[in-house]
C-alpha positions as CSV (number, residue, x, y, z in Angstrom):
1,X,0.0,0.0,0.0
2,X,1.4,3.2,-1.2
3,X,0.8,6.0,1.2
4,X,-0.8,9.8,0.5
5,X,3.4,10.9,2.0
6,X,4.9,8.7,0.0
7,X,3.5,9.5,-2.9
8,X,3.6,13.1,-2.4
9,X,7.5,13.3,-1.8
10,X,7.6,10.9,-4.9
11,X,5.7,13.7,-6.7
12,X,8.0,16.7,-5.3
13,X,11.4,14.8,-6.7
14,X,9.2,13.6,-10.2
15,X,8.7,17.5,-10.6
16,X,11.4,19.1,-10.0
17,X,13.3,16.7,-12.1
18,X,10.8,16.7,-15.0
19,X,10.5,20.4,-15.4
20,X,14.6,20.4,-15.7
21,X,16.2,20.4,-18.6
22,X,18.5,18.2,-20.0
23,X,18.3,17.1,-23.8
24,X,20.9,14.4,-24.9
25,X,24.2,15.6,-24.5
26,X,23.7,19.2,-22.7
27,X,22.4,17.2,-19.3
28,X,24.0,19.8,-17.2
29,X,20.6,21.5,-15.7
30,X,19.3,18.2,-14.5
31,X,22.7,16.6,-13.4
32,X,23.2,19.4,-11.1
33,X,19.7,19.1,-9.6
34,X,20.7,14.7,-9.5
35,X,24.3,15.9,-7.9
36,X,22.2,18.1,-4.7
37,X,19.7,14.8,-4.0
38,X,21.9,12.0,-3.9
39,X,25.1,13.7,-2.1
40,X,23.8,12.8,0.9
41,X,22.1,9.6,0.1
42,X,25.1,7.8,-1.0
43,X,28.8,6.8,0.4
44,X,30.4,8.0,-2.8
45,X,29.5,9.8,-5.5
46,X,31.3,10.9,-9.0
47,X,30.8,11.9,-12.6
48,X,32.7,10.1,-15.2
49,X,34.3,11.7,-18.5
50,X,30.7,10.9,-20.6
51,X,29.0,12.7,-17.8
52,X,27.0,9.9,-16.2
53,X,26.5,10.6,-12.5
54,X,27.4,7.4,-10.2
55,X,26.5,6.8,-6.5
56,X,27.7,4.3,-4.5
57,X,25.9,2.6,-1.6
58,X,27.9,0.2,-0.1
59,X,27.5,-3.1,0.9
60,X,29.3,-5.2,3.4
61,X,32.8,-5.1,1.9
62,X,34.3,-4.5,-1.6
63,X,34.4,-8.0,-2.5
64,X,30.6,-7.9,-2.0
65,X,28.1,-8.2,-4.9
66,X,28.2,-5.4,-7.3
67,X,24.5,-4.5,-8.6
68,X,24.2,-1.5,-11.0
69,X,20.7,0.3,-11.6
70,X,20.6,2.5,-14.5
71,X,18.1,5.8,-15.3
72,X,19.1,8.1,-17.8
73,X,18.9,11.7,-17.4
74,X,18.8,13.0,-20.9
75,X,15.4,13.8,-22.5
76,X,14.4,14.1,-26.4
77,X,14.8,17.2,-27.7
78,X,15.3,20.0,-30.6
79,X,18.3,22.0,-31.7
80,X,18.8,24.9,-33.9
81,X,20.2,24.2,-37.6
82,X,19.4,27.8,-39.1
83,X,18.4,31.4,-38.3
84,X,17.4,32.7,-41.2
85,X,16.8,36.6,-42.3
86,X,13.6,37.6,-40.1
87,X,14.8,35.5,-37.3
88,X,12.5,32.1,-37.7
89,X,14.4,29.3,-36.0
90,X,14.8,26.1,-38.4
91,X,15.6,22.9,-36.2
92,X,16.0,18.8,-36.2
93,X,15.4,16.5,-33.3
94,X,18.0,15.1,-30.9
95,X,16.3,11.3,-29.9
96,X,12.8,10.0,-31.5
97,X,10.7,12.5,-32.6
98,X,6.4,11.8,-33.7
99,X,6.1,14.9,-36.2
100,X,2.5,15.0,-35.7
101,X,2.8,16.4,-32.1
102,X,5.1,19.0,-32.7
103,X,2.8,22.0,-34.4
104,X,1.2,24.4,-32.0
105,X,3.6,23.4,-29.3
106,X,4.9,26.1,-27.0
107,X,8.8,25.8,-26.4
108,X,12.1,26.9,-24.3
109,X,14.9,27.5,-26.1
110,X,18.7,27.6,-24.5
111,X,21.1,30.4,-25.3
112,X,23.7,31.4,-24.3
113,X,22.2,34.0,-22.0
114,X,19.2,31.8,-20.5
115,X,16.3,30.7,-21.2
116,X,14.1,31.9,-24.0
117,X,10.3,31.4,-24.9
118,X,8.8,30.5,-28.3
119,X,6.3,28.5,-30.2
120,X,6.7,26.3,-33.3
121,X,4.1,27.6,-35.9
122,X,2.6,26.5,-39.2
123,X,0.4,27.7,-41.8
124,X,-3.0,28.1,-40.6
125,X,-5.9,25.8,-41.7
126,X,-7.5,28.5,-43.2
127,X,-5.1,28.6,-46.2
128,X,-4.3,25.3,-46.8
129,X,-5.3,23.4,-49.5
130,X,-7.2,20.3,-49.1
131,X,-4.1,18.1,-49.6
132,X,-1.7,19.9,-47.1
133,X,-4.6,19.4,-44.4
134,X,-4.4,15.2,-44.6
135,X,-0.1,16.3,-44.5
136,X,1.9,15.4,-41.6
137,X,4.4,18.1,-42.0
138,X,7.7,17.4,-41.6
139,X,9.8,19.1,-39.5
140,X,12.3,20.5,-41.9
141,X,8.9,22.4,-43.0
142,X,8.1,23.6,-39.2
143,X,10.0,27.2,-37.7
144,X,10.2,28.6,-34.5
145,X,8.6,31.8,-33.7
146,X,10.5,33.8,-30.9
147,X,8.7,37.0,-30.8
148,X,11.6,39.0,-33.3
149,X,11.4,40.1,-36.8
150,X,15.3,39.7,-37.5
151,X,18.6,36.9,-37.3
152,X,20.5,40.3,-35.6
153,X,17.9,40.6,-32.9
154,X,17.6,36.9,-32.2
155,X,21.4,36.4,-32.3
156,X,21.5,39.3,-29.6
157,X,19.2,37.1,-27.7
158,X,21.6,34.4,-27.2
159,X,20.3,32.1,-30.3
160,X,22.6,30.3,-32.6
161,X,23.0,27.6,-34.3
162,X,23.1,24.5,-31.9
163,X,20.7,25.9,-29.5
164,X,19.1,23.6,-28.0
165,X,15.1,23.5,-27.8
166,X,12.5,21.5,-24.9
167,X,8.7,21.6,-24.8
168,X,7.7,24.5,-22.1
169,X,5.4,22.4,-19.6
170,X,5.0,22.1,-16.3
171,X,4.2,18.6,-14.1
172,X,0.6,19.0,-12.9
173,X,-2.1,16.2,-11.1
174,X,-4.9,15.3,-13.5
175,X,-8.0,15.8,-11.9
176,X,-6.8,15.8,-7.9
177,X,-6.0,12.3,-9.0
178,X,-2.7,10.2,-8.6
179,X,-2.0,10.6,-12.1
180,X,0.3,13.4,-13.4
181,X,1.2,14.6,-16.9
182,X,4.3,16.4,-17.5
183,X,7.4,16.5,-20.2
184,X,10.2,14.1,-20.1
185,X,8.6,11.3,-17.6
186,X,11.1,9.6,-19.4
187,X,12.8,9.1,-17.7
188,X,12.4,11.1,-14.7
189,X,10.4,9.3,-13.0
190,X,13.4,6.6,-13.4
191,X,15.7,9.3,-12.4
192,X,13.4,10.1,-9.5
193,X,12.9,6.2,-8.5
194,X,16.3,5.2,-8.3
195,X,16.4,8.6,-5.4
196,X,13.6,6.9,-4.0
197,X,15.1,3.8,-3.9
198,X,18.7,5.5,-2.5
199,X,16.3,7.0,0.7
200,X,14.7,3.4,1.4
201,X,17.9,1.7,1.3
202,X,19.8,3.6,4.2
203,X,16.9,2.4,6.6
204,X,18.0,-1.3,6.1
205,X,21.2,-3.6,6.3
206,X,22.1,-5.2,2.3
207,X,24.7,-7.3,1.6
208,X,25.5,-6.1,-1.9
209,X,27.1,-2.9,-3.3
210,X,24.5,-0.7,-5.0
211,X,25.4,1.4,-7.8
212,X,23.0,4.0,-9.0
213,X,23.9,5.2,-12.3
214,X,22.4,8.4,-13.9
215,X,23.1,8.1,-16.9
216,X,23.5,10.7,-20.8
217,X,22.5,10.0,-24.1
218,X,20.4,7.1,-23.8
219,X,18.1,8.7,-26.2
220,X,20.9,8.6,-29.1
221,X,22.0,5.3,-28.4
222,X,22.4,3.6,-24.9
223,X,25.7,5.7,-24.0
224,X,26.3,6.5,-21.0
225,X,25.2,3.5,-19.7
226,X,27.6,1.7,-22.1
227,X,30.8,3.5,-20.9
228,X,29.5,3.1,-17.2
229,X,28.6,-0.6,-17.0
230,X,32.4,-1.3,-18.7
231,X,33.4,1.1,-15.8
232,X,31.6,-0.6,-12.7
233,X,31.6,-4.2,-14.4
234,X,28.4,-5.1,-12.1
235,X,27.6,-8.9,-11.3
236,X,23.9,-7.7,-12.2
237,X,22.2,-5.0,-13.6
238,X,18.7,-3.2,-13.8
239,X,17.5,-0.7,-16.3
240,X,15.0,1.5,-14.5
241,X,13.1,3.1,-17.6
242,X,9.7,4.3,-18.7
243,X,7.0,1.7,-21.0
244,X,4.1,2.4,-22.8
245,X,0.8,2.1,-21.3
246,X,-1.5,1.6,-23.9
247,X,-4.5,1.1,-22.0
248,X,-6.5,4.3,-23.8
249,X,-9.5,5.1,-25.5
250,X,-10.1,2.9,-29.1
251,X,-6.9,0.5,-28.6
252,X,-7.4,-3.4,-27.9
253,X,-6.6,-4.7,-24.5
254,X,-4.3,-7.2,-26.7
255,X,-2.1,-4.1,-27.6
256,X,-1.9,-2.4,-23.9
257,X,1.2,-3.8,-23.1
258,X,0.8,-2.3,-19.6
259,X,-1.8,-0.6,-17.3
260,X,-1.6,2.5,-15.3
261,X,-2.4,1.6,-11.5
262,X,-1.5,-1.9,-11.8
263,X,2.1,-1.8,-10.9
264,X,5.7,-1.6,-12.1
265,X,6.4,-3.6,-14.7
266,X,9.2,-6.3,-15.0
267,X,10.4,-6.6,-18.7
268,X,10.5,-9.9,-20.1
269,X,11.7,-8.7,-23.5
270,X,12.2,-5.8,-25.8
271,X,13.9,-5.2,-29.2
272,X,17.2,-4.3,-27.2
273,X,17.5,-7.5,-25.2
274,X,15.5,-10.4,-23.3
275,X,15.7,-10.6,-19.9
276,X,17.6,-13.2,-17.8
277,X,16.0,-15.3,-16.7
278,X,17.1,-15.7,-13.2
279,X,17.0,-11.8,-12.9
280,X,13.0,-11.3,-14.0
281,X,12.4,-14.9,-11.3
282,X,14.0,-12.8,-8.9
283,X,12.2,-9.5,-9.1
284,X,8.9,-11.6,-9.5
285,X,9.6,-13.5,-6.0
286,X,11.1,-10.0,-4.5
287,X,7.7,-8.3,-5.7
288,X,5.1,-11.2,-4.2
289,X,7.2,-11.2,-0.8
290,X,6.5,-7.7,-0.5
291,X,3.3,-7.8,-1.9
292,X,3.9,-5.3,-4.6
293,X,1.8,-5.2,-7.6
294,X,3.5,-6.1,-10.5
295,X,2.8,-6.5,-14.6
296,X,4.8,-8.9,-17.0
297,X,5.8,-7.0,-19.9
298,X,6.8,-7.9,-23.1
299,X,7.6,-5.0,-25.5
300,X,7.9,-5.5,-29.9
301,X,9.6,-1.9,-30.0
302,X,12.1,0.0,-28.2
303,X,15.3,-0.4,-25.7
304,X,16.4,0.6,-22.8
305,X,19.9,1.1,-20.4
306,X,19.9,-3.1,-19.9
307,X,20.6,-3.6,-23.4
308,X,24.5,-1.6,-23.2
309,X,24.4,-2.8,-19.8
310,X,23.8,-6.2,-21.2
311,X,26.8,-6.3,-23.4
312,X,29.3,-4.8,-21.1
313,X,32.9,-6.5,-20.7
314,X,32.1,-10.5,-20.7
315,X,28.1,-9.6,-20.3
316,X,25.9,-8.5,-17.9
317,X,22.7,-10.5,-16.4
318,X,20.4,-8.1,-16.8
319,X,16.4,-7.1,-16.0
320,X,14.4,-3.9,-16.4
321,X,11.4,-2.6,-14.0
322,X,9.5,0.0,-16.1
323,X,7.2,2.5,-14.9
324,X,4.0,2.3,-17.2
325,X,3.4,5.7,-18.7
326,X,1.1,6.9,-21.8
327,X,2.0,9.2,-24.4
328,X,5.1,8.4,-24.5
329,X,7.6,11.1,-26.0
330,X,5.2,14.1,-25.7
331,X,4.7,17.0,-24.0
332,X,1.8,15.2,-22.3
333,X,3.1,11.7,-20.7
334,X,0.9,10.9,-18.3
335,X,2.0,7.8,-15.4
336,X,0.3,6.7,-11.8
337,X,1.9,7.9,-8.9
338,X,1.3,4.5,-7.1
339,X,3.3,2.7,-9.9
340,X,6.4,5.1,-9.2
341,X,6.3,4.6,-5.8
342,X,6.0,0.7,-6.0
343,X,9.0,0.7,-8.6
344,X,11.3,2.3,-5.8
345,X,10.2,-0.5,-3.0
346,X,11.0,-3.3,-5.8
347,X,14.2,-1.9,-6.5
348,X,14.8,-1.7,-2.8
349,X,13.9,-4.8,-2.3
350,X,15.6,-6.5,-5.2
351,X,18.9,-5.1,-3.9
352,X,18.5,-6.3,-1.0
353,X,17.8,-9.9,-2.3
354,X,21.5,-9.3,-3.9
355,X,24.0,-12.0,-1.8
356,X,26.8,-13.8,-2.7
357,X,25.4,-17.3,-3.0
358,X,22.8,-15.7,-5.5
359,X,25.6,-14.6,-7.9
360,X,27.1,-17.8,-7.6
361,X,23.8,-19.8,-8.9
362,X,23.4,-16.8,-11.3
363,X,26.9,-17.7,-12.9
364,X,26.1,-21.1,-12.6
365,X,22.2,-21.4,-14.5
């Protein structure tokens, strides 16, 4: 049962991460907000060369079981690729973009002298032609609109090429409910329940070492958590990553592949990697001893952290708990508080589970 405190201290770290910025490869807003919560959390702390932020909780001795936990920081994003002569920003996409949400958005561009606000405009239905209005416009068709009427004036605001653009949104409760709607849920609310998971931990005794990795540029390709696994060389590792909750208006309950409310879910397979088997029997017996609510998930698209983690030195048995969110990679994601929460207390518990003679039967299956 996931307490009305609980979840609202979960909700206080999901928004002030989520509001940050921090687009793949210019993490530096959000790390420094990471860098303040988990100083105090964890015995060690450090930032490697990519920029992924490791804490170290630490087990009974170094020889102990090493078990890495992986949430990247870095959220999909925009950058600048022209200015032209009246000061319209032309841009691409850093990460996986859906074009047809982008029109009509409000936005924050970076520059070099803070923060600037704009919106990405179109041509208006009323003078399009019957053939533009069935269009999905592409984005190399799409501008910026900053409020100027020239490239001097938006160069003196701090604009240039490489500027780099997020969706200006705010993390707010639907309805007084326990679900919330806010940009870059993924994956702050990983971010924000491997924190969790860092507070629950130093009220209880565990045998292994825990690394909590927060890691860039998972968006462009699994990065940091490549460079960081080779690094740490863990004896297991967890990805800690959003998944799409497809439980919405006009889609078959065949295709949900999760459920808001009904739990974290542990990852059987994605395209990055399958599961180990041992890992996903573990987090399933951690989650029933604890009576957590769990779902099974099995996922035909998409990758997270496990699959570099997966691949790292000799390999990696890994396992992912996912936090079942809708509207994935929009302005608008939408996740269950209760499901947040419940993904901290199984990756509490899971570490906890982490002991010698399980990493020998683990090398052993």
């Amino acid at each position: 049962m996931v307490t009305e405190e609980e979840k609202a201290a979960f909700f206080t770290l999901l928004k002030k991460f989520s509001d940050a910025i921090g687009v793949s490869g210019h993490e530096f807003e959000i790390r420094k907000l990471i860098m303040e919560e988990v100083n105090d959390l964890a015995d060690k702390v450090w930032t490697d060369r990519m920029g992924n932020i490791i804490a170290l909780k630490k087990g009974v001795d170094e020889n102990a079981p090493k078990v890495m936990f992986a949430a990247h920081i870095d959220e999909i994003g925009l950058i600048v690729s022209h200015i032209d002569n009246r000061g319209f920003l032309r841009f691409t996409g850093i990460g996986g973009w859906n074009e047809r949400i982008l029109p009509g958005q409000r936005v924050i561009v970076m520059t070099s002298k803070g923060k600037i606000r704009g919106v990405i405009g179109m041509k208006p239905p009323h003078i399009m032609t019957p053939e533009e209005k069935k269009q999905v416009l592409e984005m190399s068709k799409l501008f910026i609109d900053i409020g100027v009427s020239s490239k001097e004036e938006a160069e003196k605001l701090g604009v240039k090429v490489g500027s780099v653009i997020v969706f200006d949104r705010e993390v707010a409760r639907l309805g007084g409910s326990d679900k919330v709607t806010g940009k870059a849920f993924d994956d702050r609310v990983g971010v924000a329940s491997l924190i969790y998971m860092l507070k629950l931990l130093n009220k209880v005794e565990h045998e292994a070492n825990v690394y909590a990795v927060f890691t860039v540029q998972e968006e462009i390709g699994l990065k940091g958590a490549r460079v960081s696994a080779f690094s740490i060389n863990p004896d297991v590792g967890i990805a800690v990553d959003v998944t799409i909750a497809n439980d919405i208006a006009g889609v078959d309950e065949k295709d949900w592949i999760t459920q808001l409310g009904k739990g974290p879910a542990i990852k059987i397979m994605d395209r990055g990697n399958i599961s180990h088997p041992k890992v996903r029997e573990l987090l399933i017996r951690v989650a029933e001893k604890e009576n957590i609510p769990y779902q099974l998930e099995v996922l035909t698209g998409g990758a997270t952290d496990a699959a570099a983690i997966q691949l790292a030195r000799e390999g990696v048995p890994v396992g992912t708990v996912s936090i079942p969110t809708r509207y994935i990679h929009s302005p608008i994601e939408v996740l269950d508080l209760n499901d947040a929460v419940n993904s901290s207390k199984l990756l509490a518990a899971f570490a906890k589970e982490i002991t010698r003679e399980w990493v020998k039967e683990l090398n052993a299956w």
